[in-house]
C-alpha positions in Angstrom: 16.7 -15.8 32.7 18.3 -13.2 30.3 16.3 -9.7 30.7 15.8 -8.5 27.4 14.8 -4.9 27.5 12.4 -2.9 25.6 12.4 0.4 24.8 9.1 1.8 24.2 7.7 5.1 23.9 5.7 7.6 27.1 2.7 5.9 26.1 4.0 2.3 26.5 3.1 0.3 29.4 6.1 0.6 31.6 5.6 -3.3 32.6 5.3 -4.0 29.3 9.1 -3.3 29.0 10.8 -6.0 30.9 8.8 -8.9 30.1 10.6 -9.9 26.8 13.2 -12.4 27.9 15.7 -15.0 26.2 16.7 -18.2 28.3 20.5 -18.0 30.4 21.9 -20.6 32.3 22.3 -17.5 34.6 19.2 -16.3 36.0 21.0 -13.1 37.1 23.1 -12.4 34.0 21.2 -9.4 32.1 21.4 -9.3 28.0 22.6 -5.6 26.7 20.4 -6.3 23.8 17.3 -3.9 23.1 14.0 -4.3 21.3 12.5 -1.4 19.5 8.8 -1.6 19.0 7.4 0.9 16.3 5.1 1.8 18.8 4.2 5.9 19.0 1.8 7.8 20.4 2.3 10.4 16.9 1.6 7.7 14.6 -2.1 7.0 13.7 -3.2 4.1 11.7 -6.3 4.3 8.8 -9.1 2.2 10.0 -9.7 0.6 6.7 -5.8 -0.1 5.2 -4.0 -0.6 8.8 -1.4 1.4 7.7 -0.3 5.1 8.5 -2.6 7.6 8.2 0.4 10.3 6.8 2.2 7.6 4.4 1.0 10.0 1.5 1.7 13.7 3.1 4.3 15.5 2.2 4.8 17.4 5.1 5.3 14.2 7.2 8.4 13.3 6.0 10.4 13.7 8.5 8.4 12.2 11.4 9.2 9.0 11.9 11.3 8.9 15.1 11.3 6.5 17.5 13.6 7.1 20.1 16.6 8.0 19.1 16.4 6.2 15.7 15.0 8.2 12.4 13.4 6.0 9.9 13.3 7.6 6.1 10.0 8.6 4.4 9.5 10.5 1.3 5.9 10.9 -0.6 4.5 12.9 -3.3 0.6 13.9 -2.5 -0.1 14.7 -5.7 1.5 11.3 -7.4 -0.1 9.5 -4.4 3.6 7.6 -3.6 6.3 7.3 -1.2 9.5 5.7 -0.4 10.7 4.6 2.7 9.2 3.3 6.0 5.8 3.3 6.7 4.2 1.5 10.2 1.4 -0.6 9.4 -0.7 -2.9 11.6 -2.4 -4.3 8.5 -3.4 -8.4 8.6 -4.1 -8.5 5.1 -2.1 -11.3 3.1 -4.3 -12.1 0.6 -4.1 -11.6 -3.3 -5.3 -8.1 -4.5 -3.7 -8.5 -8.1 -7.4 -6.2 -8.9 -6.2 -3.5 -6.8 -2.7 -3.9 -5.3 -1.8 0.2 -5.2 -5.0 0.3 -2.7 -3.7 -3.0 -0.6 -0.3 -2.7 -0.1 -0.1 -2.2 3.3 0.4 -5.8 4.5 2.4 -8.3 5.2 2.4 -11.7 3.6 2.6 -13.3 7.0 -0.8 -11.9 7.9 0.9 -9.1 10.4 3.9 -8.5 12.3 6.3 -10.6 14.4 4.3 -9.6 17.7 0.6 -10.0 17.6 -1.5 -6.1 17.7 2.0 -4.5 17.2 3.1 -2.3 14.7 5.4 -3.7 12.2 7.2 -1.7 9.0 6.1 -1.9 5.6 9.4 -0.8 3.3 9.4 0.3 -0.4 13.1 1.3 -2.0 13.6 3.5 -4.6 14.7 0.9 -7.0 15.0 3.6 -10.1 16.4 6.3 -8.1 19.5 4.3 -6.5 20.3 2.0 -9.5 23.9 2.4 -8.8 24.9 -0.3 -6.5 28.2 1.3 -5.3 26.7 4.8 -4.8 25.2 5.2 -1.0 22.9 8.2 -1.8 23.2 11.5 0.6 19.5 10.8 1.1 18.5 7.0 0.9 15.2 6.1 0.1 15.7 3.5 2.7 17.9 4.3 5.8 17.6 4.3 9.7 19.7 6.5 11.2 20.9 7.2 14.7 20.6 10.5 16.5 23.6 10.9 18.7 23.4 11.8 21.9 25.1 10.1 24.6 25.9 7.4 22.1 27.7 8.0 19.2 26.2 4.5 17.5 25.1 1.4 18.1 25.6 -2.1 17.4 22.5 -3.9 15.0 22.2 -7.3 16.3 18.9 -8.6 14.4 16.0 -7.9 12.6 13.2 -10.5 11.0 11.6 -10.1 7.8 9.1 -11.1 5.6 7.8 -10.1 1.6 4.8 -7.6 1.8 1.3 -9.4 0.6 2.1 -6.9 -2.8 5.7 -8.7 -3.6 5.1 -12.0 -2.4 1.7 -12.4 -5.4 4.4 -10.6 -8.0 7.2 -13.1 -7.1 4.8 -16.0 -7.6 2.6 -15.3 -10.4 3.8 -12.4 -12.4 2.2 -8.7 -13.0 1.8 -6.2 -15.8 5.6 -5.6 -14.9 7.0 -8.2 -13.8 7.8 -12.1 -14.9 6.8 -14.9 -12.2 9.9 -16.1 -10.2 11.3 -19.4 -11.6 14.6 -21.8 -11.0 17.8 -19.6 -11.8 15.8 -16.4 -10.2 16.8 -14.2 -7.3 15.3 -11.1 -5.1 17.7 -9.8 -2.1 17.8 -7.5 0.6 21.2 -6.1 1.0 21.4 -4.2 4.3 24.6 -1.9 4.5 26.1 -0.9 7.9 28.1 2.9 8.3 29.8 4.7 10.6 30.4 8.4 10.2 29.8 8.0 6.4 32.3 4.8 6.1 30.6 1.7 4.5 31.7 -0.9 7.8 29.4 -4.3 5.9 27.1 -5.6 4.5 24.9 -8.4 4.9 22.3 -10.0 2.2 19.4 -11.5 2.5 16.9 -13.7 0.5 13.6 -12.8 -0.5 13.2 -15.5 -3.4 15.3 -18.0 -4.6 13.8 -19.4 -7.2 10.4 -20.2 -6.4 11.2 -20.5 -3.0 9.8 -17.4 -1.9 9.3 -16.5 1.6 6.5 -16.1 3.1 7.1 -16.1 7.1 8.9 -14.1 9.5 12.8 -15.0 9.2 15.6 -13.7 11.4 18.7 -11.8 9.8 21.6 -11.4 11.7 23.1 -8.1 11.7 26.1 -8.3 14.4 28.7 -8.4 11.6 28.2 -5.2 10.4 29.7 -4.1 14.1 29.0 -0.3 15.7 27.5 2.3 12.9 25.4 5.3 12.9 22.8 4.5 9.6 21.9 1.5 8.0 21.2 1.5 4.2 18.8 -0.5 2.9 18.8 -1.9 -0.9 17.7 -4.6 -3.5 18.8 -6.6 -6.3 16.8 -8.3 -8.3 17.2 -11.1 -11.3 14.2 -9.5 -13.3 15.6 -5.9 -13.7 16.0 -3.4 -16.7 16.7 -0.4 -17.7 14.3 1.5 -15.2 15.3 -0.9 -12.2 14.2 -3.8 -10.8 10.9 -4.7 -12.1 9.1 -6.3 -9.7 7.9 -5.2 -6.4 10.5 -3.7 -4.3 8.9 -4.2 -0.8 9.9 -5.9 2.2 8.4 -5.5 5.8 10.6 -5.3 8.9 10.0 -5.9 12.4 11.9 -7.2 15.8 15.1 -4.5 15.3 17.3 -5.3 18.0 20.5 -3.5 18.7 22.8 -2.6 21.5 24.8 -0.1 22.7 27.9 -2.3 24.3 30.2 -5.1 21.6 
């Protein structure tokens, strides 16, 4: 069998880390690829939403680090928003359309890709990065890579989902936003760059039409080769002059990248 390592973080069980595998004809050929659970001991979760307890404070946000890997996060205590990535272990998917700003934290898969693991619930600035061939100086939505030893890495997958919140939007409409129909469109477009040169893109469905998704899909990310950030933005068939109307949430999980081609 492939061994497909893990890294987690000091609090992770070490054994933990080498029991993900993918199936070889070789049982002694090892896979470079590496799993990155949003697992941290500096990350508490609310008992009541499931999602992070500093999603909201100001002075958090720059504190999402996992490794070697910084996730963004901005928020505005007294506005009660934010931007970025924010862990959640949240199991909520059903339809708050009452409430949503209270019970957004979930997935519309009912968790994340690993059962009682922390998963990431996104939210781009759709207003704020309207121009789609400006990359910002500071994304809403970026991961970027600390270097050290490395001076990048090479993304090789990810999986994603629509949050509970987008998923309801898509299908039957809000205040501010039309119901998804034949002809409509919602995307992820996930950018790849190394030392500040775009190297590719890669786009992915969140609703075609009314074929909205609603389970855990894999994205391939190996053609976007070695980079230090990855940019993450939306487009949107229902937008207007203040952005994309609905919803622009996505959750992420199973990142997997590498440091070897």
């Amino acid at each position: 069998m492939k061994l497909l390592k893990s890294i987690f973080t000091t609090l992770a069980v070490a054994s933990v880390a080498t029991a993900m595998v993918s199936c070889s004809d070789n049982d002694n050929e090892y896979d470079s690829t590496i799993l990155l659970p949003f697992t941290s001991d500096k990350i508490e979760f609310n008992t009541t939403t499931g999602a992070w307890d500093n999603c909201y404070v100001e002075s958090a946000e720059n504190s999402l680090n996992y490794v070697d890997f910084h996730f963004s996060h901005s928020a505005n205590e007294a506005w009660q928003s934010w931007y970025g990535f924010c862990p959640t272990v949240s199991k909520d998917n059903a339809d708050h359309s009452d409430n949503w700003i209270a019970n957004q934290w979930g997935s519309i898969a009912g968790g994340g890709v690993f059962p009682n693991i922390p998963y990431m619930l996104c939210f781009w600035d759709s207003f704020g990065e309207m121009d789609p061939t400006d990359i910002p100086d500071n994304p809403s939505l970026c991961i970027k890579f600390n270097k050290g030893t490395y001076t990048g890495f090479y993304p090789r997958n990810i999986s994603i989902t629509n949050s509970a919140y987008g998923y309801y939007a898509l299908k039957n409409g809000t205040p501010y936003n039309r119901a998804f129909e034949d002809g409509d469109r919602f995307s992820l477009i996930i950018v790849g760059m190394m030392n500040g040169a775009v190297t590719g893109q890669v786009e992915f469905d969140l609703a075609d039409g009314r074929n909205i998704l609603k389970e855990w899909k894999n994205c391939d990310l190996s053609s976007l080769g070695k980079v230090d950030q990855l940019y993450f933005r939306m487009t949107s068939t229902d937008s207007g002059d203040w952005g994309i109307n609905n919803p622009t949430y996505f959750c992420m999980d199973n990142f997997q990248f590498s440091f070897t081609e």
